[in-house]
KOLMIRO-791769 format. One record per residue: residue number from 1; y, z, x of N, C-alpha, C, O in turn; residue in three letters. Coordinates in nm, 4 decimals. Example, Ala and Ser with C-alpha at 12.3 -4.5 7.8 and 13.67 -1.06 7.14 Angstrom:
n 1 npy -0.5690 npz 0.7800 npx 1.3190 capy -0.4500 capz 0.7800 capx 1.2300 cpy -0.3300 cpz 0.7800 cpx 1.3200 opy -0.3319 opz 0.8465 opx 1.4236 res Ala
n 2 npy -0.2250 npz 0.7080 npx 1.2850 capy -0.1060 capz 0.7140 capx 1.3670 cpy 0.0030 cpz 0.7870 cpx 1.2900 opy 0.1138 opz 0.8039 opx 1.3409 res Ser
END
This chain:
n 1 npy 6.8542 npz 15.5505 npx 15.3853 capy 6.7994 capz 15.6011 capx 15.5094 cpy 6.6874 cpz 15.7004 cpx 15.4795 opy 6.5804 opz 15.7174 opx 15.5379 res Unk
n 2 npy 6.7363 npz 15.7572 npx 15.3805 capy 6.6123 capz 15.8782 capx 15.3108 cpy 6.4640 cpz 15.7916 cpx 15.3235 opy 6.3797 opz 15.8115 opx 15.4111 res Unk
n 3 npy 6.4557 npz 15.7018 npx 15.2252 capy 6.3544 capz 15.6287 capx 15.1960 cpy 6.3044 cpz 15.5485 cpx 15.2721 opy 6.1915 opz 15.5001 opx 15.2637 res Unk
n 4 npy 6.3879 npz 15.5281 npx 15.3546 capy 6.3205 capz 15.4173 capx 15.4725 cpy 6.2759 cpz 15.5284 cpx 15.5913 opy 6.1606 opz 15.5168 opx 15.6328 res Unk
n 5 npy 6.3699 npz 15.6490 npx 15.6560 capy 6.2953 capz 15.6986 capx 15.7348 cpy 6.2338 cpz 15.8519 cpx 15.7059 opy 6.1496 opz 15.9069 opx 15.7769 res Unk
n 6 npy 6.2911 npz 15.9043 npx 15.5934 capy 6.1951 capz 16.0055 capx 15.5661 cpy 6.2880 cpz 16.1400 cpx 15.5265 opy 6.2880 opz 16.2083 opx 15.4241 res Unk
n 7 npy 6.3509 npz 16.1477 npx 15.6247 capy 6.4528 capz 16.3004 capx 15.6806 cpy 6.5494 cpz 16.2376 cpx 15.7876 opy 6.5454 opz 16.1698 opx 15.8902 res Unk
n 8 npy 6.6633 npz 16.3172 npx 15.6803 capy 6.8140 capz 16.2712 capx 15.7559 cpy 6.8584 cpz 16.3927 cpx 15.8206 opy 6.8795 opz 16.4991 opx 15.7623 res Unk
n 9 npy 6.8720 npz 16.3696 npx 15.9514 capy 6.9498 capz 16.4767 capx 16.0391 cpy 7.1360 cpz 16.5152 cpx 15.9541 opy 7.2260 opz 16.4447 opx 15.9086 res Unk
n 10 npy 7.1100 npz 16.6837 npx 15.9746 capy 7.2192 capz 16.7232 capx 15.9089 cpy 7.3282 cpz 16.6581 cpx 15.9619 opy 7.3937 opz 16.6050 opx 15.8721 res Unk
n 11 npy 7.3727 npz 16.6412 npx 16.0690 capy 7.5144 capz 16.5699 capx 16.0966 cpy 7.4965 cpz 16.4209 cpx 16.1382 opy 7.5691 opz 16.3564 opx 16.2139 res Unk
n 12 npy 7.4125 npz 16.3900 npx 16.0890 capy 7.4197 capz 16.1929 capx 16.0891 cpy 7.5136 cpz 16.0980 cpx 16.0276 opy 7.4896 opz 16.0411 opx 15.9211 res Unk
n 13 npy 7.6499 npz 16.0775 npx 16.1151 capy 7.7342 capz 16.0272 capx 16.0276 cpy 7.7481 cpz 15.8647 cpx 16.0088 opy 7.8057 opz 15.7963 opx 15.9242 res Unk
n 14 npy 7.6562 npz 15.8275 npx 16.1452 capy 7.6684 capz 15.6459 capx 16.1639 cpy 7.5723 cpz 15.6004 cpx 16.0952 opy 7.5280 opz 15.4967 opx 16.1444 res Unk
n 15 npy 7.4976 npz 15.6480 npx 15.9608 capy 7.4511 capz 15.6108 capx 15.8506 cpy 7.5696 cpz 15.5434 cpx 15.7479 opy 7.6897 opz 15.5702 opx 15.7444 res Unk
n 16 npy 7.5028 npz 15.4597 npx 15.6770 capy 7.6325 capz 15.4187 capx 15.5374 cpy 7.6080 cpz 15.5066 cpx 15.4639 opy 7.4951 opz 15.5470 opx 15.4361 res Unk
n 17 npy 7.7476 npz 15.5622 npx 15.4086 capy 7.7670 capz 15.6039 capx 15.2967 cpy 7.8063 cpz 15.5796 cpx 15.1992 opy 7.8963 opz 15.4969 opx 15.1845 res Unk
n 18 npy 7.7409 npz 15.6562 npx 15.0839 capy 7.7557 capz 15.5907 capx 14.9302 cpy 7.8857 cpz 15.6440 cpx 14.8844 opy 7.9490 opz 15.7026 opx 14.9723 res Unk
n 19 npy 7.9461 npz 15.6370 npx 14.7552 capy 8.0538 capz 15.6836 capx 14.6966 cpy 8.0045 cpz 15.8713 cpx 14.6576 opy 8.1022 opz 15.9440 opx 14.6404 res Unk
n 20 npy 7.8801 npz 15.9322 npx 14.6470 capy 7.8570 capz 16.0505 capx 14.6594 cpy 7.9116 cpz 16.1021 cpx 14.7582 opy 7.9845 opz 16.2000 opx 14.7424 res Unk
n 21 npy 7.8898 npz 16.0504 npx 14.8772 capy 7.8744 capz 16.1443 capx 14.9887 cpy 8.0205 cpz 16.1832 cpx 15.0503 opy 8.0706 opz 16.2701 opx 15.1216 res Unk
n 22 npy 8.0726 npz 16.0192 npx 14.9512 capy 8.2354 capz 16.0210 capx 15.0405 cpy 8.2942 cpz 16.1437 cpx 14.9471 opy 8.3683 opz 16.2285 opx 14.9967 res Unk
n 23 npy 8.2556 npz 16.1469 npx 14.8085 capy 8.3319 capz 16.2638 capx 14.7053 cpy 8.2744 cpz 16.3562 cpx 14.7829 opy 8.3722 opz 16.4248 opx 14.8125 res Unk
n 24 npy 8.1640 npz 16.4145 npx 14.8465 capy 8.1337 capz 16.5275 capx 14.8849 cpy 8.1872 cpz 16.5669 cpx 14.9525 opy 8.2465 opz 16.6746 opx 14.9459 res Unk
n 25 npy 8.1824 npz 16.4640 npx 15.0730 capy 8.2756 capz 16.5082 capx 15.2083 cpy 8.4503 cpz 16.5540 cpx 15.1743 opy 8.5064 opz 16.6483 opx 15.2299 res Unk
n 26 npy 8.5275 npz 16.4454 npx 15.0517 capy 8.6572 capz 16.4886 capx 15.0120 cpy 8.6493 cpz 16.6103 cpx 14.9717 opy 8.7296 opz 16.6912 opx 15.0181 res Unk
n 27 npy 8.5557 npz 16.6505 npx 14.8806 capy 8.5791 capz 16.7943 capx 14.7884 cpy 8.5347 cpz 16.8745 cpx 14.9385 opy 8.6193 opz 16.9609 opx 14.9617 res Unk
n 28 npy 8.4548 npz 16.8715 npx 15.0180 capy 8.4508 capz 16.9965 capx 15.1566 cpy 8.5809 cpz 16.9774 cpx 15.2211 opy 8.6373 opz 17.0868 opx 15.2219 res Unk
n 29 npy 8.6513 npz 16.8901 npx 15.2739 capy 8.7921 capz 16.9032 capx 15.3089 cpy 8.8731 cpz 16.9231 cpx 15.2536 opy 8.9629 opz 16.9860 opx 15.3095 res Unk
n 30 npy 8.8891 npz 16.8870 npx 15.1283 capy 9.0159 capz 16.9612 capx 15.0410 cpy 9.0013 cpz 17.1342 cpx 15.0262 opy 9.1037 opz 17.2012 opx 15.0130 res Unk
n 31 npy 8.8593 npz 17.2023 npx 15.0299 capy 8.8369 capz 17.3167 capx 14.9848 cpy 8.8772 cpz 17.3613 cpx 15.1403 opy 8.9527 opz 17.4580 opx 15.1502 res Unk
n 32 npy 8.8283 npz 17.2924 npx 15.2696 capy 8.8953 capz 17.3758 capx 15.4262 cpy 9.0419 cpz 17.3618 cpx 15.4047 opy 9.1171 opz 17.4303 opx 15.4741 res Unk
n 33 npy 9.0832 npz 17.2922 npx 15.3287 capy 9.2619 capz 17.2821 capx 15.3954 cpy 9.2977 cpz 17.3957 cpx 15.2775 opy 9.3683 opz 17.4884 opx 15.3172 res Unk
n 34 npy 9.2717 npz 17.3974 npx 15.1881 capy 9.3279 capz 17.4780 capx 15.0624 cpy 9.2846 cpz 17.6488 cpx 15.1430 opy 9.3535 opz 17.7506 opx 15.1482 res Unk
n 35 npy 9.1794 npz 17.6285 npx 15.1834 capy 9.1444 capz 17.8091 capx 15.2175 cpy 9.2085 cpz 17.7691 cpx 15.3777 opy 9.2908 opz 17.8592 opx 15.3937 res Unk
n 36 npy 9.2117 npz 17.7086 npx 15.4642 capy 9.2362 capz 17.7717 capx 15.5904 cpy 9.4468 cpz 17.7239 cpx 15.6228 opy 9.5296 opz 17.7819 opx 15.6931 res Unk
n 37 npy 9.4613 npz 17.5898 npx 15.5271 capy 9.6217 capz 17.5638 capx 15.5337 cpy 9.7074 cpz 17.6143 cpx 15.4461 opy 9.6983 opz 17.5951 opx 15.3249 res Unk
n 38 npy 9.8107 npz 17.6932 npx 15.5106 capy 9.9114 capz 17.7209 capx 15.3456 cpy 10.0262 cpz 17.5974 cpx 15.3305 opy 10.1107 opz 17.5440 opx 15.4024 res Unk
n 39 npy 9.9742 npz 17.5854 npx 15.1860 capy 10.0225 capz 17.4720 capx 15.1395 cpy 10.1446 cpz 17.4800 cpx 15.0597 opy 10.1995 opz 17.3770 opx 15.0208 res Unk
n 40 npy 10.1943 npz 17.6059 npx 15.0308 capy 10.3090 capz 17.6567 capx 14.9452 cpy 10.3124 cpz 17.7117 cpx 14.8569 opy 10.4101 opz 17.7415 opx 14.7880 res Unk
n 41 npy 10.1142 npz 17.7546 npx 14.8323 capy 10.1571 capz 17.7827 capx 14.6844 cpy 10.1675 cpz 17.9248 cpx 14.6535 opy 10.1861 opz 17.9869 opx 14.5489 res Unk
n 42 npy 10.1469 npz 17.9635 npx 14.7959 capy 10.2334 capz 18.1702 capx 14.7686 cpy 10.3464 cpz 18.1018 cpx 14.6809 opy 10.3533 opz 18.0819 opx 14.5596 res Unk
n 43 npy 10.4345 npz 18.0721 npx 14.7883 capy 10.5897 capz 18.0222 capx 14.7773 cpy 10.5911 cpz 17.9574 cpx 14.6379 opy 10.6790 opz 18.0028 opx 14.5646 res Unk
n 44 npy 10.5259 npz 17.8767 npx 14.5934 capy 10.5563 capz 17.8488 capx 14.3937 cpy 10.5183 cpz 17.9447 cpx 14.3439 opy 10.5998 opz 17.9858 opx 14.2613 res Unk
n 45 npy 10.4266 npz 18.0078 npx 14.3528 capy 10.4000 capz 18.1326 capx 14.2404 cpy 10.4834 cpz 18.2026 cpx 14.2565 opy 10.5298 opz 18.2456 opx 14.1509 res Unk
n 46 npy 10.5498 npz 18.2545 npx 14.3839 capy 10.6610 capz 18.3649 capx 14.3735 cpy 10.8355 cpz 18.3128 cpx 14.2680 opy 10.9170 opz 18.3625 opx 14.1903 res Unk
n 47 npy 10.8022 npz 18.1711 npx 14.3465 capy 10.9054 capz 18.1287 capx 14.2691 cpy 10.9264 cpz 18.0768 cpx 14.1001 opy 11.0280 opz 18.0575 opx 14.0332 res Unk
n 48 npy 10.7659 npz 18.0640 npx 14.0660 capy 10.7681 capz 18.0920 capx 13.9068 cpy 10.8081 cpz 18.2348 cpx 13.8634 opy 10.8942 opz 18.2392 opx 13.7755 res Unk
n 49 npy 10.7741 npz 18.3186 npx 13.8965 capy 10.7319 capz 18.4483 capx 13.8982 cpy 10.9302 cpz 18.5180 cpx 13.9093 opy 10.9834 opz 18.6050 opx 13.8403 res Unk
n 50 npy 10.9736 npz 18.4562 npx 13.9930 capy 11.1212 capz 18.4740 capx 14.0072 cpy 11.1998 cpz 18.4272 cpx 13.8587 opy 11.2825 opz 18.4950 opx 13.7978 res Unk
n 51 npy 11.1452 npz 18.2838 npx 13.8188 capy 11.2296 capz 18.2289 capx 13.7098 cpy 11.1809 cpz 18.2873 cpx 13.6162 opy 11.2634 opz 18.3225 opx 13.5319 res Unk
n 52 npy 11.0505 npz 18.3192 npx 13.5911 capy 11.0366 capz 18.3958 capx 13.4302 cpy 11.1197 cpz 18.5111 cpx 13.4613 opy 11.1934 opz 18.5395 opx 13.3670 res Unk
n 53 npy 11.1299 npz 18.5739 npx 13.5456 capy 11.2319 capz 18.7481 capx 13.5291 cpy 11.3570 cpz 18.6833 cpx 13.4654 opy 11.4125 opz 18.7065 opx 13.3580 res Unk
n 54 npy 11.3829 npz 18.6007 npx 13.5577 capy 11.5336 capz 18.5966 capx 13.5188 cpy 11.5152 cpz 18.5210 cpx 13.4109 opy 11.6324 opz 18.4965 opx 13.3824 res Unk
n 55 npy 11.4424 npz 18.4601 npx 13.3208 capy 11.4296 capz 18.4044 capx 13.1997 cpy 11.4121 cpz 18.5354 cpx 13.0725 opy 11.4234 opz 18.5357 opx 12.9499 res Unk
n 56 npy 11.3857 npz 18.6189 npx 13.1552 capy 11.3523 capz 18.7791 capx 13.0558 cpy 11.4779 cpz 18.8018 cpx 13.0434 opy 11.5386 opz 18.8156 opx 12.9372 res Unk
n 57 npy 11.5372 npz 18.8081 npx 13.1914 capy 11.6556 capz 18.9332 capx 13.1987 cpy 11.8004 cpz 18.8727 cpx 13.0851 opy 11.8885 opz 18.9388 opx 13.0301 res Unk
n 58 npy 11.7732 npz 18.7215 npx 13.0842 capy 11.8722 capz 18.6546 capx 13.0005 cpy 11.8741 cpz 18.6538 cpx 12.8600 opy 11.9793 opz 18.6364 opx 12.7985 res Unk
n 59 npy 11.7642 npz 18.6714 npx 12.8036 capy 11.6999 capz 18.6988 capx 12.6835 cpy 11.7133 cpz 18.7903 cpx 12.6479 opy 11.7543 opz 18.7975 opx 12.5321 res Unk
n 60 npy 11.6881 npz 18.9149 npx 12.7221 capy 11.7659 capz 19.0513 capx 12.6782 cpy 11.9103 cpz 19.0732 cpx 12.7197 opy 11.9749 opz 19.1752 opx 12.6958 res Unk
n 61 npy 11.9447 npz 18.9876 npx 12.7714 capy 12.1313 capz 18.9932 capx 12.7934 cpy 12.1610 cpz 18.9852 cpx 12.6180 opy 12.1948 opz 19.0747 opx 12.5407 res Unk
n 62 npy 12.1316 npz 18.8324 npx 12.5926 capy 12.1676 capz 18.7932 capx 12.4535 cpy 12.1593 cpz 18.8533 cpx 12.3828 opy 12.2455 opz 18.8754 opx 12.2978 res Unk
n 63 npy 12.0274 npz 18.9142 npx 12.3926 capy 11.9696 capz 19.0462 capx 12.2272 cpy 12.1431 cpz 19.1429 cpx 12.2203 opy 12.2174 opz 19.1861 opx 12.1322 res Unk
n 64 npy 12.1396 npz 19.1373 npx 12.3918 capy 12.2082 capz 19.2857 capx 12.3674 cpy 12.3661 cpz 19.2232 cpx 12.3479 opy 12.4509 opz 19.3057 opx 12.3819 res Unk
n 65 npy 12.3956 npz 19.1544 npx 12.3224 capy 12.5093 capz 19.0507 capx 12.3003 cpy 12.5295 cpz 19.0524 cpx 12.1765 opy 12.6400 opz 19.0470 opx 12.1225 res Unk
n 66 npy 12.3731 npz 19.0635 npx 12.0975 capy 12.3823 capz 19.0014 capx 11.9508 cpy 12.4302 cpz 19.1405 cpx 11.8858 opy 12.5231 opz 19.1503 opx 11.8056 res Unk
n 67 npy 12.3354 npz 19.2677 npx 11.9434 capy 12.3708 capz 19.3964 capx 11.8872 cpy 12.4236 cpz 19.4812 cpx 12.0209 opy 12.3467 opz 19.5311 opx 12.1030 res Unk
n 68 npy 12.5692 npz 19.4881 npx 12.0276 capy 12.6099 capz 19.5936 capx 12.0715 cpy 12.5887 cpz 19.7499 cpx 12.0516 opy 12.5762 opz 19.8094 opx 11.9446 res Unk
n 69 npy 12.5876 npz 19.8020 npx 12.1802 capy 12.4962 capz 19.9454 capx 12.1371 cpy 12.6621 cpz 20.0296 cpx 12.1040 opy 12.6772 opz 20.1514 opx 12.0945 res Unk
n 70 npy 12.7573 npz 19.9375 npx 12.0929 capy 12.8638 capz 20.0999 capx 12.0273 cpy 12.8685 cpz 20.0443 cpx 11.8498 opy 12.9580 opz 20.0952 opx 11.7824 res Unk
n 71 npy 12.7875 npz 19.9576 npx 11.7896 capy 12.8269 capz 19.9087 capx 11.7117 cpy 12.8104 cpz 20.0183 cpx 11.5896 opy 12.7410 opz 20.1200 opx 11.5917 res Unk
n 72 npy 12.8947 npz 19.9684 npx 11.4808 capy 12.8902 capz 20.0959 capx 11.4057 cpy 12.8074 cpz 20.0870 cpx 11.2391 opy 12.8523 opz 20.0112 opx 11.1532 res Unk
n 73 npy 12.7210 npz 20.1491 npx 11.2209 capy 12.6273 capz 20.1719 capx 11.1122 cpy 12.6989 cpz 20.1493 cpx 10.9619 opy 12.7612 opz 20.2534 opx 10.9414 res Unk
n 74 npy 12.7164 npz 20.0617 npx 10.8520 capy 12.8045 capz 20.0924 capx 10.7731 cpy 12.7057 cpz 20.1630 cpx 10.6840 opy 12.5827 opz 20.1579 opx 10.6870 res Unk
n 75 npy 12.8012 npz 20.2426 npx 10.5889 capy 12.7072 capz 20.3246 capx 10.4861 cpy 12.7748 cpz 20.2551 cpx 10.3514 opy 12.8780 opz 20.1903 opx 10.3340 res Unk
n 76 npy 12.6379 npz 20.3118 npx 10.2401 capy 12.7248 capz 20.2623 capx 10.1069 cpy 12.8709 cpz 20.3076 cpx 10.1182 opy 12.9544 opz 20.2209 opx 10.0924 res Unk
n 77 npy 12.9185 npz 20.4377 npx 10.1548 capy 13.0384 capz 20.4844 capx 10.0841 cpy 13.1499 cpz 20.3750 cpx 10.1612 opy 13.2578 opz 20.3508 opx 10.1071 res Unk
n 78 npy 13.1150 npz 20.3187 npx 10.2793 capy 13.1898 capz 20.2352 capx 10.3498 cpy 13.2546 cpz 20.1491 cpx 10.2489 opy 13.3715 opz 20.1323 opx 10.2141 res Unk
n 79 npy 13.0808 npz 20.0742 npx 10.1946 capy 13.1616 capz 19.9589 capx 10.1350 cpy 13.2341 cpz 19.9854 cpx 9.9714 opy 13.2508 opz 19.8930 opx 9.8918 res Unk
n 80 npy 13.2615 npz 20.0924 npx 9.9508 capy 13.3029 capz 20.1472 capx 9.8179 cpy 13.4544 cpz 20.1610 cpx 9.8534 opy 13.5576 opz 20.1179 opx 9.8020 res Unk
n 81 npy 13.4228 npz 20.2472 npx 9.9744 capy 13.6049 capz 20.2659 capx 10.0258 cpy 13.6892 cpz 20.1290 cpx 10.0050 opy 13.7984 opz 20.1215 opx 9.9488 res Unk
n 82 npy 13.5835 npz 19.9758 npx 10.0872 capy 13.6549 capz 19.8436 capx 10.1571 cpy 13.7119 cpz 19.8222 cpx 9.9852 opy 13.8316 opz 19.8092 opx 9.9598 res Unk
n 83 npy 13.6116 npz 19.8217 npx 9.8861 capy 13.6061 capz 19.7062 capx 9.7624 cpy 13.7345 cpz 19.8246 cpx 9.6769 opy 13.8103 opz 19.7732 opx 9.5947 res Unk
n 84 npy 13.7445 npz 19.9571 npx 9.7024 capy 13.8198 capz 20.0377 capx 9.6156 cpy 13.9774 cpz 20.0194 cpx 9.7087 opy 14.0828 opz 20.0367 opx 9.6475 res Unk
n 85 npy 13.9787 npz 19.9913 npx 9.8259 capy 14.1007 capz 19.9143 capx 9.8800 cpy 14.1447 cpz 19.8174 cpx 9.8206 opy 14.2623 opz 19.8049 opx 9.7865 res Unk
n 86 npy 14.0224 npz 19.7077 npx 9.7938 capy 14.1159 capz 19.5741 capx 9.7659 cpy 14.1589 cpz 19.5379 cpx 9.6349 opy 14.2426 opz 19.4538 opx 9.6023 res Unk
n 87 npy 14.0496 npz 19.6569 npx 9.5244 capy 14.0945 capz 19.6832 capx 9.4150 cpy 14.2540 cpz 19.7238 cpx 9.3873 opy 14.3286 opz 19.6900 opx 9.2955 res Unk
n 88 npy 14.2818 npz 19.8282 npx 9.5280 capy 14.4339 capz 19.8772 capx 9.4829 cpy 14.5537 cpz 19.7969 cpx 9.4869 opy 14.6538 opz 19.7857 opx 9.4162 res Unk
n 89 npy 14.4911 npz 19.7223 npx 9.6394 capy 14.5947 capz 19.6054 capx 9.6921 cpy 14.5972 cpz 19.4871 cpx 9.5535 opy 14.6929 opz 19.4116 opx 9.5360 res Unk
n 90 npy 14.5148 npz 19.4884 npx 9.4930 capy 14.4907 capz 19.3848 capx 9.3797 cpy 14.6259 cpz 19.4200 cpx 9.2544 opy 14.7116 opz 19.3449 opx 9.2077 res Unk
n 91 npy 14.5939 npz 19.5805 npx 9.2275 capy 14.7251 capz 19.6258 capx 9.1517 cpy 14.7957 cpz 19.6055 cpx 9.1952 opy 14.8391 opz 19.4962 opx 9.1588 res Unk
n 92 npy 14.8676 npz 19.6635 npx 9.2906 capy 14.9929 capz 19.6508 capx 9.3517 cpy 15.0713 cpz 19.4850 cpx 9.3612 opy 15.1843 opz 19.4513 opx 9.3261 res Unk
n 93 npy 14.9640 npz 19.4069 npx 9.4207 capy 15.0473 capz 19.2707 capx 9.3722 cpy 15.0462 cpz 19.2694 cpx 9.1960 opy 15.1533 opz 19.3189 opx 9.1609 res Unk
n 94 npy 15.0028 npz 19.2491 npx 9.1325 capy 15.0314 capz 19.2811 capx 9.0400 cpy 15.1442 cpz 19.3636 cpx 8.9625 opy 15.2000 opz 19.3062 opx 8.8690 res Unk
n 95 npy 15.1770 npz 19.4780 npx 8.9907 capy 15.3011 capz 19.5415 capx 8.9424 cpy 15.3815 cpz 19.4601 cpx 9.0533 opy 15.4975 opz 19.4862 opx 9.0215 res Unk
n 96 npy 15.3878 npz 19.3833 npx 9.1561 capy 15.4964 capz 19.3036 capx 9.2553 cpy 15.5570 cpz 19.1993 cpx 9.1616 opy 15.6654 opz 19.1410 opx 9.1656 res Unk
n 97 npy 15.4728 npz 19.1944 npx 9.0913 capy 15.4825 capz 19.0066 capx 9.0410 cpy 15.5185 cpz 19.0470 cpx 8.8880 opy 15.5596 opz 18.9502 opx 8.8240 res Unk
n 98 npy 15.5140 npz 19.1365 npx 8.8343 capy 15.5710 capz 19.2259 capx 8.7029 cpy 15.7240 cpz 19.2375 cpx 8.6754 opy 15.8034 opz 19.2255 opx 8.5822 res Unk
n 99 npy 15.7208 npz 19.2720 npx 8.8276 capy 15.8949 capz 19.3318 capx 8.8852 cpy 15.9660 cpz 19.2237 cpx 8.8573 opy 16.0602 opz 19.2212 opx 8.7782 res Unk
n 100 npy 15.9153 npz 19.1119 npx 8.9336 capy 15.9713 capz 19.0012 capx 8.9829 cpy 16.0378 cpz 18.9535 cpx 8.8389 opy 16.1554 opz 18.9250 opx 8.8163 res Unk
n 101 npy 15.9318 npz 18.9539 npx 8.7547 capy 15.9920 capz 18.8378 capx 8.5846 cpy 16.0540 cpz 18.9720 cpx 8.5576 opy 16.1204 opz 18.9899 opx 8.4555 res Unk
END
């Protein structure tokens, strides 16, 4: 229509249209419904936004699962006491089993 009459009136729609004009016209209506319709996507972002917390809050459940905060610090002398225990318990069967024959 350009070329044959020169200048196309802005709202001339009973012209044919090409596959441009139809993408044009889709991408201007998808952009009015997205800005003037709510389509839900407050409502998904809040609700992503909901599952990562509680994807945090579970993650630090576990941590705190893995290390209890009354848990208790061992020191060397700890493990000197455990191994000088089982050393004694070690004698003692020993003089048990002495007795015995």
């Amino acid at each position: 229509m350009c070329e044959k009459e020169g200048f196309i009136p802005r709202y001339v729609t009973d012209i044919p249209q090409d596959k441009v004009d139809l993408t044009l016209k889709d991408m201007n209506d998808y952009l009015h419904k997205l800005v003037t319709q709510d389509l839900g996507f407050g409502q998904q972002i809040e609700d992503s936004l909901r599952k990562i917390q509680i994807q945090k809050e579970m993650q630090l459940a576990e941590e705190q699962k893995e290390t209890p905060e009354d848990a208790i610090e061992l020191e060397d002398e700890d493990y000197q006491d455990f191994y000088d225990a089982i050393e004694e318990q070690k004698q003692q069967d020993e003089q048990m089993l002495e007795e015995e024959e």
